[in-house]
N, C-alpha and C positions, 0 to 999 in steps of 0.2 A: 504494500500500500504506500501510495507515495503522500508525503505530506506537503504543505504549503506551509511559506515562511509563516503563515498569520496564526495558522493552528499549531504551528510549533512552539509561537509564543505562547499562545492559550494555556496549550497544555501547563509550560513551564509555570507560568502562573497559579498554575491550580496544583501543580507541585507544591510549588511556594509556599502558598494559602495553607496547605496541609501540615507542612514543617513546621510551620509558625507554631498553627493550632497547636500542633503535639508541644512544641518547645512550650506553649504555657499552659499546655495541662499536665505534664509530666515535671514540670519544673515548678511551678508556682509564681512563676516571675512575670512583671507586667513588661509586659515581649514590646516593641513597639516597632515598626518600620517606615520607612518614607520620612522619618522627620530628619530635615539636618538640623546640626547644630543650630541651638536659639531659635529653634523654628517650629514650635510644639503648637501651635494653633491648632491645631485638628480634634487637640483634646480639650470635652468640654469639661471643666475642672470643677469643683464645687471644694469650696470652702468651709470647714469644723472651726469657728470662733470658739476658744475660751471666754469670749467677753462678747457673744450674741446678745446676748437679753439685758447688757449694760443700757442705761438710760443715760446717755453722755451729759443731757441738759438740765437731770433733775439729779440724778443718784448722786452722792459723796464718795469723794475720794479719801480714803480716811488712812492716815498715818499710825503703822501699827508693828510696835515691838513683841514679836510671841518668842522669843528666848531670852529669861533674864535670868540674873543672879542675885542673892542678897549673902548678909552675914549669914544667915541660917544654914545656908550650904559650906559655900568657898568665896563667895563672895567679900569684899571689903566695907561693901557699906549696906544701912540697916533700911528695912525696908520699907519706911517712912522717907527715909535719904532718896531712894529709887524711884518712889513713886512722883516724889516733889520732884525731882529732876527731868524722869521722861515729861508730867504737867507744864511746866515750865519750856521745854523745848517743845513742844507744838505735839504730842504725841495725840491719838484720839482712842488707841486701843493700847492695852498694856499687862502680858503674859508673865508671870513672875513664876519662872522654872525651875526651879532649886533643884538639887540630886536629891534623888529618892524622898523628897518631901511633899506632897499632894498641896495645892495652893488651898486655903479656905477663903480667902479673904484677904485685904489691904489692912483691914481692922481687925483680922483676928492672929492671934498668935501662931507660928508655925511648930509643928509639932516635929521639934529637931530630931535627929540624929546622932545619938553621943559620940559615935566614932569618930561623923566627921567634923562635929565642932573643934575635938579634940587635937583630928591631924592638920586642920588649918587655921589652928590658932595664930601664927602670923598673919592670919587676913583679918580675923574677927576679933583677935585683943582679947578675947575671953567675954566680949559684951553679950548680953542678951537684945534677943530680937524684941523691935521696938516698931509694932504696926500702926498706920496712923489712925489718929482718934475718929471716932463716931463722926462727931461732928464735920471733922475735917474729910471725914469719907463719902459723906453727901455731898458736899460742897465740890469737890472732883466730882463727883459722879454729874452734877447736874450746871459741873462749868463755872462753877464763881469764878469771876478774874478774866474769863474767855469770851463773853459775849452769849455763855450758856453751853456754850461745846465742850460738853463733860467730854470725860474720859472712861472708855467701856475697862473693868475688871473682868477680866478672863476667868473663867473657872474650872478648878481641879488641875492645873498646868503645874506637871512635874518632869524631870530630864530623868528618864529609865533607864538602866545598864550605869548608874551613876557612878560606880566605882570601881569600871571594868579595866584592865590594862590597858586594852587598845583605844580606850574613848569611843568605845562602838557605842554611843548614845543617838537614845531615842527619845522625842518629843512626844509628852501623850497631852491632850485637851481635853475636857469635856468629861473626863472618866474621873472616878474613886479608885485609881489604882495605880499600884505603885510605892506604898508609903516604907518604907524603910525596906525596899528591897533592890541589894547590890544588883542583881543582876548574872549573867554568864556571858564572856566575853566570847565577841562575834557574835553571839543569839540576837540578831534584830529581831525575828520571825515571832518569839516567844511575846515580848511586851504589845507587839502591833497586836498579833492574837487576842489577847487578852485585853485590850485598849477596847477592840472591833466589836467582843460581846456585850460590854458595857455600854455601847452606843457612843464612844466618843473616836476621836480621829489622833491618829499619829502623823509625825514627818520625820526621816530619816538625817540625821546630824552630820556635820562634818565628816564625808565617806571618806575623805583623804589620812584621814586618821586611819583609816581601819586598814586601806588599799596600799598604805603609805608609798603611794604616787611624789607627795612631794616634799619627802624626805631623801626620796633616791636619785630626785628631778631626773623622773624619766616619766613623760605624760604617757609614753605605752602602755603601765602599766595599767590606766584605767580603762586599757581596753580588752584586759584579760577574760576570756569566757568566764572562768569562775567568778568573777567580779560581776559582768556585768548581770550572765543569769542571774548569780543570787539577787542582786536587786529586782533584775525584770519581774523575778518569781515572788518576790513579795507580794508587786505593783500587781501582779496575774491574780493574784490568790485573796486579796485582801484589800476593796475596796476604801475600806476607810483609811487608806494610809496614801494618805492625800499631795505627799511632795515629798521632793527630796533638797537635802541645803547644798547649792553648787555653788555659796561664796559667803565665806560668814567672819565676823571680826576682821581682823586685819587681809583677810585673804591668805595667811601662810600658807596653812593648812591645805586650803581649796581650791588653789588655783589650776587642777589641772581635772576638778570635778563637774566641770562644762566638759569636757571630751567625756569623762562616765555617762551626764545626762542625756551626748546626744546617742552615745550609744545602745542607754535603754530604751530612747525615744523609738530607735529602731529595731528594738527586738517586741514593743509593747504592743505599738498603732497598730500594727496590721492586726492582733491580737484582736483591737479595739478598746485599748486602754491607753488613756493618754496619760502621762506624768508631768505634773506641774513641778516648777522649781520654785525653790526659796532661798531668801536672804535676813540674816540676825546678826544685831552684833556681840551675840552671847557675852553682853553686857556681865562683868565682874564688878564694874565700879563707874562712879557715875561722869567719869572722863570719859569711858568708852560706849554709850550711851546712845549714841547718835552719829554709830561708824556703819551700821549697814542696816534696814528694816525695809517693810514692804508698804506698799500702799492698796490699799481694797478699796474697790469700787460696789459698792453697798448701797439701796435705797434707804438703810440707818442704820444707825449704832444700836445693833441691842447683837446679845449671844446667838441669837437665832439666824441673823443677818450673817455674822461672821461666820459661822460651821457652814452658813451655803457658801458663799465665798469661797471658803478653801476648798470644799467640796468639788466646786466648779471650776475655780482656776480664774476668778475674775479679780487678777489681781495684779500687780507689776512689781517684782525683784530690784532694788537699789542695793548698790554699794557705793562708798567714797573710796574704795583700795579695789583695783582690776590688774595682780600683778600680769596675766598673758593679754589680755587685750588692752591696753593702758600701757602697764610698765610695770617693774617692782618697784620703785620709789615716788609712784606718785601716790598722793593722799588728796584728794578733792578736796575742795571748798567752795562753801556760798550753793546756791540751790543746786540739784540735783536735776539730772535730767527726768523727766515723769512725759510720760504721752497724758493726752488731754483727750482722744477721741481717735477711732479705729473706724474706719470704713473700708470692708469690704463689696466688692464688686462682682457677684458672681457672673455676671455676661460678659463682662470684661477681662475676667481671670485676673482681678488685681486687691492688692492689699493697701490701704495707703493708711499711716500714720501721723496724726497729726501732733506735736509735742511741743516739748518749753528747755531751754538751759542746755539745749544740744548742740554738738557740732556735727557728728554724723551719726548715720542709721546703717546699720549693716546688719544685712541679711544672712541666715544658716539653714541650710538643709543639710540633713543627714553628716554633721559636721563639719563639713563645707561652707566656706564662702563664697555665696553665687552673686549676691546684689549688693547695690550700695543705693542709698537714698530714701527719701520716705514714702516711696511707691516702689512695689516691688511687680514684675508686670509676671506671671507665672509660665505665659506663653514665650518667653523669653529666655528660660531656665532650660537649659540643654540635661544637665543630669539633675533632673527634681526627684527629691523622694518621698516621702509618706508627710513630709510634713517641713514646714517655714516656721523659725524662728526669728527674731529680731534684738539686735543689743545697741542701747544710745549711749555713747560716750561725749563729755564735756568735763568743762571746769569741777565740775560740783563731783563726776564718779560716772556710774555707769547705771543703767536700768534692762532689763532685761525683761520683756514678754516672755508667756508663756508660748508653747507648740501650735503652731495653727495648722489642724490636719489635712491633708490635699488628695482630695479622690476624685476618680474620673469613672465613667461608664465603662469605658475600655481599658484601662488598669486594674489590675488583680494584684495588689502590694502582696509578695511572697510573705510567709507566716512565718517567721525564722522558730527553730527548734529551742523551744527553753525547755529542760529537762524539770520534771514535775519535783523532784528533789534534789537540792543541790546541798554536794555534801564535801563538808570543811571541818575544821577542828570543830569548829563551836557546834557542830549535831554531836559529836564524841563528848564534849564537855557538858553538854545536858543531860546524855542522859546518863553517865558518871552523877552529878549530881541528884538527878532524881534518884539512882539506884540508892545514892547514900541516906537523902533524906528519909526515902521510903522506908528503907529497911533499917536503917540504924536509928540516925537522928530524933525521925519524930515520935520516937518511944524514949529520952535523954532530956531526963530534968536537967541535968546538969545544961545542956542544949539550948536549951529552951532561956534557963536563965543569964546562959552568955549572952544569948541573942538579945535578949531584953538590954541589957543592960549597954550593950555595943551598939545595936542599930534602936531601941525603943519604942521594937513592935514583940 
């Protein structure tokens, strides 16, 4: 049978067409062809806001410390000193996180820890905690001095894994849990767990501590599978554990925990679980106060408004210290960068940011630098992946948006493999200690009365 040029190309075509096909059903991967570079128009893209349902013109942007310290813990100053000081710098919401100390209140007393008042008596002078007065706690709460812009008190806010080697600490909210208990190093999985039954939300602390990426200064390292799983696998398993900290206090620690975030960004989204980030300046004392915190975009100040918030990711990351994007010796001053409104464009494929205190906008995908400015055009993006970041650098620090997720009709984002257990010292160290407790300990007056007496639970 003789063929003609025309049905030779057909056929080829319909070779083609078939390869494809197999290439993304045997593969998982969203196959694309015909586009060149920066030339993705064919795809129609739809945009996943963390900040959809923000009301740019009515809701608040509200300034909000959720990591702090007082003398109770390791802190240096009392927690009357803490509160007057975020008050005083413009704060609107204020989280007092002490190790293993459950928060009750601005006014009520904390129900210390003897062990570790004892081993940080160079912080605390041997003082008792000193919560501010009744009266004085109204008066915050409902804004004297401010024009009425009280100051929201967070509630049950403790730092879990409080006194583990590696600082693998965890932020819990909203929960009764936690109260004089050390912890087991590397166990995130355990206090999120237990945070997630009580109805309250956790977020993941300084991973650089744990990854010790930036001790070794090698950012590789926080691209380790066993790293990144273990967190994707939290983020998989355990909705209420709402962020992770990719820059906190001075940035030592973190600076190479933007490459961990965008790495779980991309084992999570196709999943269907986005990860928010966060910024603290795990304030010790009231000099450092006002070196890194977040802003939430809230129709008000009450606790209900804020667990959706973080829930949802409607919120913006600051820092005044960016040692990889910045520098390591810069320290910001005077305002900070903040966006003020977010429009996206779904017919248009575009993102555009509107801000304050900036000098540039630069865009991230898949840990990538793909764009700069405050539109980012999507059809423009030659290698896009599951999802657009944004970070504003200026005078004042930097500000980081959450994940904006990026799907198309014709893109199928591969499901990358996260192993349903992910297993490291800290599973052996568990259950070592559970064996002990179970079978020895919690039959041991003797036990029981260290415990009291050490931790005063």
């Amino acid at each position: 049978m003789h063929l003609g040029g025309g049905e030779i190309m057909n056929n080829f075509k319909k070779v083609l067409a078939v390869l494809l096909a197999a290439g993304i059903l045997f593969t998982g991967t969203a196959f694309v062809s015909g586009a060149a570079p920066g030339q993705n128009a064919e795809h129609d893209y739809t945009v996943i806001s963390p900040y959809e349902d923000v009301d740019w013109d009515n809701w608040l942007p509200l300034k909000a410390a959720l990591h702090t310290h007082t003398l109770a813990s390791d802190g240096a100053d009392n927690m009357d000193e803490m509160v007057e000081s975020h008050y005083e710098l413009g704060f609107d919401i204020l989280a007092i996180t002490d190790h293993m100390i459950v928060h009750r209140g601005w006014d009520k007393m904390s129900q210390t820890v003897p062990i570790m008042n004892i081993v940080k008596r160079e912080r605390n002078q041997g003082r008792s905690v000193s919560p501010v007065t009744p009266q004085r706690y109204q008066e915050i709460l409902n804004g004297v001095g401010r024009n009425g812009r009280g100051m929201l008190d967070v509630p049950l806010g403790v730092e879990l894994n409080g006194a583990v080697p590696s600082n693998s600490h965890v932020n819990g909210l909203f929960a009764d849990y936690g109260q004089g208990l050390i912890g087991v190093d590397g166990d995130y999985e355990t206090p999120v767990r237990e945070v997630e039954k009580l109805g309250g939300v956790t977020f993941l602390n300084h991973l650089g501590n744990f990854t010790q990426a930036w001790t070794k200064e090698n950012p590789n390292i926080s691209r380790k599978p066993i790293y990144v799983n273990k967190f994707a696998r939290i983020f998989l398993d355990y909705p209420s554990c709402v962020a992770m900290d990719i820059n906190s206090g001075t940035d030592s620690h973190t600076g190479y925990d933007r490459i961990l975030w965008d790495e779980v960004l991309q084992k999570t989204i196709p999943h269907g679980r986005n990860v928010s980030c966060i910024t603290f300046s795990d304030s010790h004392g009231v000099d450092q106060n006002d070196r890194a915190f977040t802003v939430m975009m809230q129709p008000e100040n009450t606790v209900e408004a804020l667990k959706t918030c973080m829930e949802t990711g409607a919120y913006f990351s600051i820092s005044r210290n960016a040692k990889v994007e910045i520098g390591p010796d810069f320290t910001g001053e005077g305002p900070c960068p903040i966006v003020t409104r977010i429009d996206v464009d779904q017919q248009a494929d575009k993102i555009t940011l509107t801000a304050e205190n900036y000098d540039e906008i630069t865009w991230v995908s898949n840990g990538e630098i793909v764009a700069k400015g405050e539109t980012i055009n999507l059809d423009d993006i030659a290698d896009l992946g599951c999802y657009v970041r944004a970070y504003l650098t200026g005078p004042g620090g930097i500000c980081y948006t959450q994940a904006f997720v990026i799907t198309a009709p014709d893109i199928e984002w591969a499901k990358p493999y996260v192993p349903a257990v992910v297993l490291d010292y800290s599973r052996i160290l568990r259950a070592m200690e559970q064996i002990l407790v179970r079978t020895v300990l919690q039959y041991s007056l003797g036990f029981k009365l260290l415990r009291y007496i050490l931790m005063g639970v």
